[in-house]
C-alpha positions in Angstrom: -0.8 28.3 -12.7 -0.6 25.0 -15.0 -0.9 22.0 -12.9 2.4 19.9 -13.1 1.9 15.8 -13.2 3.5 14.9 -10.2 3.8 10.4 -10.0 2.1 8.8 -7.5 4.5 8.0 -4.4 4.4 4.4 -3.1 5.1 2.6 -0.2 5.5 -1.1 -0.4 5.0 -3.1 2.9 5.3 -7.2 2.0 7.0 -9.7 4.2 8.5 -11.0 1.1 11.3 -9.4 -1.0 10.4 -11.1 -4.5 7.1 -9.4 -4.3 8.1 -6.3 -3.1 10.7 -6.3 -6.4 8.1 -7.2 -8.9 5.4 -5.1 -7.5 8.6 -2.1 -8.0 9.0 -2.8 -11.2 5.2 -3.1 -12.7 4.4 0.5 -10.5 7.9 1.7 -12.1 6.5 0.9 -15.2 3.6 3.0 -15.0 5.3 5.7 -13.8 5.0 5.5 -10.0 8.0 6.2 -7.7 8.4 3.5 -4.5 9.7 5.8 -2.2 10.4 2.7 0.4 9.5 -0.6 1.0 9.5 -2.6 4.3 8.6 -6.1 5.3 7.8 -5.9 9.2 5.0 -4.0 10.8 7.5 -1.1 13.0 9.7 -0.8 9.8 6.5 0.2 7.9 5.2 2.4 10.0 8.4 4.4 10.5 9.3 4.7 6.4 5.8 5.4 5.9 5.2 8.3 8.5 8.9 9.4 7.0 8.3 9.2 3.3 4.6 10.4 3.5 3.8 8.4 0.5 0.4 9.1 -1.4 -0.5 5.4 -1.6 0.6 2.2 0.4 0.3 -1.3 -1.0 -0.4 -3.6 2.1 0.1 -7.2 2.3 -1.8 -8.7 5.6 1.1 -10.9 6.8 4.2 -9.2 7.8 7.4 -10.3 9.2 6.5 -10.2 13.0 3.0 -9.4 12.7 0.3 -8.0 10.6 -0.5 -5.2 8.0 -3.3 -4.0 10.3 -1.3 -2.7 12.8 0.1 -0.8 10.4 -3.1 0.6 8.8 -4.5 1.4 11.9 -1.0 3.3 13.3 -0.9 5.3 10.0 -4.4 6.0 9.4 -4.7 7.5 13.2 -1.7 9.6 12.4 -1.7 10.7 9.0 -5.3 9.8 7.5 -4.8 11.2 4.0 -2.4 8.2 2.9 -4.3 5.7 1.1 -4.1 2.1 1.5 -4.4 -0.7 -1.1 -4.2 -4.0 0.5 -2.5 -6.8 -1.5 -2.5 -10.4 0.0 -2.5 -14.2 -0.4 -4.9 -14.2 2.8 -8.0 -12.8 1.3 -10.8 -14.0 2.8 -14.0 -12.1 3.7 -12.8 -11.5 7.4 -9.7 -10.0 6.4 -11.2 -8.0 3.9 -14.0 -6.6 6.3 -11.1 -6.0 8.7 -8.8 -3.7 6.2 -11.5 -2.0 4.6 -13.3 -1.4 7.8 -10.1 0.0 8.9 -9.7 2.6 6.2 -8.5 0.5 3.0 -9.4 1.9 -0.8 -9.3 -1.4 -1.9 -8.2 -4.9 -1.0 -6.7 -7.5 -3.7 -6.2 -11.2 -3.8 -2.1 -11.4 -4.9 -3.3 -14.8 -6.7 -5.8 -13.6 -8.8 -6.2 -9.6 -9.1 -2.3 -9.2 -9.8 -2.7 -7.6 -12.7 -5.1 -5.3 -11.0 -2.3 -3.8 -8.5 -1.3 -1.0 -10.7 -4.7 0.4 -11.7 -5.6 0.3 -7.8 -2.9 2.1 -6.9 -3.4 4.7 -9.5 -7.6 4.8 -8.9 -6.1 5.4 -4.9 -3.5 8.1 -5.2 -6.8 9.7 -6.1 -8.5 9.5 -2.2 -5.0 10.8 -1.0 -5.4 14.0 0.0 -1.8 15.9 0.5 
C-alpha cells in the first residue's frame, strides 16, 4: 500500500498569543496543521491529551506556571508526542531540565527563531503514533 503524506500535527503551548499566531503561520507555511494552542499549563495538558498531536512546541513560562509540568504530565501519559521547547528563558538549567525530561530539542525564541520549523519537522520524526 503507497504511503500517504500525512502533515505533522502541532500543538502550540505559549503564554503569549502574538507568538502563538506567528509561530501558526510559519508551521502553516510549511505545511503543518496546529491542531490547538494553549497558554496555561491545565489548558495544555487537556488539548494536548485530546488532540494527540505528533509534536508540541513548549515555551517554559506559562500563564500560571510552567511548561514542565506539562512535559512531564504528557510524557507520563502519552510518551510518543514529541516535545520542542521554544523559550526566551534559555539558560543551561532550563535546558538540562526539558531535555532531561524528554524534550527533542530546546530553542532560544531570540535567536533560533528561524530554527522552529525545521525542529518541528526533524521531531514529528521521534513521534511514534
Amino acid at each position: 500500500m503507497p504511503e500517504r503524506h500525512v502533515p505533522v500535527k502541532v500543538f502550540l503551548a505559549d503564554d503569549w498569543a502574538p507568538i502563538r499566531t506567528r509561530v501558526a503561520a510559519m508551521l502553516q507555511a510549511r505545511a503543518m496543521t496546529v491542531v490547538g494552542q494553549a497558554e496555561t499549563p491545565q489548558g495544555a495538558i487537556d488539548g494536548i491529551l485530546s488532540t494527540r498531536p505528533d509534536v508540541v512546541v513548549l515555551d517554559v513560562q506559562l500563564a500560571g506556571g510552567s511548561g514542565l509540568e506539562v512535559l512531564l504530565t504528557v510524557r507520563r501519559a502519552v510518551p510518543e508526542i514529541a516535545f520542542v521547547v521554544f523559550s526566551n528563558n534559555s539558560g543551561l538549567a532550563f535546558r538540562k531540565r526539558y531535555l532531561g525530561g524528554g524534550a527533542v530539542r530546546f530553542l532560544d525564541k531570540s535567536i533560533e527563531f528561524e530554527q522552529l520549523a525545521q525542529s518541528v519537522a526533524d521531531a514529528s520524526q521521534h513521534a511514534t503514533h
